[in-house]
Structures are given as structure tokens and as C-alpha cells.
N, C-alpha and C positions, 0 to 999 in steps of 0.2 A: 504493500500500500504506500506505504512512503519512499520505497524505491522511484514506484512511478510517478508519484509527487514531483519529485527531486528532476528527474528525466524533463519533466513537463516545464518546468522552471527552467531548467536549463537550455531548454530548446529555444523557449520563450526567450530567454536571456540573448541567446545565439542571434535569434531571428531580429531581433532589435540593433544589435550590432549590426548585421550585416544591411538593415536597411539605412542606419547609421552612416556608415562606409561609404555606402550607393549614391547616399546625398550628397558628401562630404565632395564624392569624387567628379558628381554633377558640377556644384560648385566651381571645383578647380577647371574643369573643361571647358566650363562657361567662361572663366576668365581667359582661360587661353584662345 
């Protein structure tokens, strides 16, 4: 139960980041 908890969070965690990145990277393309 709290395994999968923890997995879930964690994905979540991941998935944030990499929409994070994705912006981040927009951003800079934009400038260039």
C-alpha cells in the first residue's frame, strides 16, 4: 500500500520536473 503510494508521488514528482525542463527549454529557444 505504501509502496505504491510512494511510486505515485514519485512519478508525480518526475512528471513535474520534466514539464518543468520542457518550459524552461521553450524559454531559452524563444530567446535564441
Amino acid at each position: 500500500m505504501y509502496l505504491m503510494l510512494v511510486d505515485v508521488v514519485i512519478r508525480y514528482i518526475f512528471d513535474l520536473n520534466n514539464i518543468g525542463l520542457s518550459r524552461i527549454g521553450n524559454k531559452v529557444a524563444d530567446l535564441n
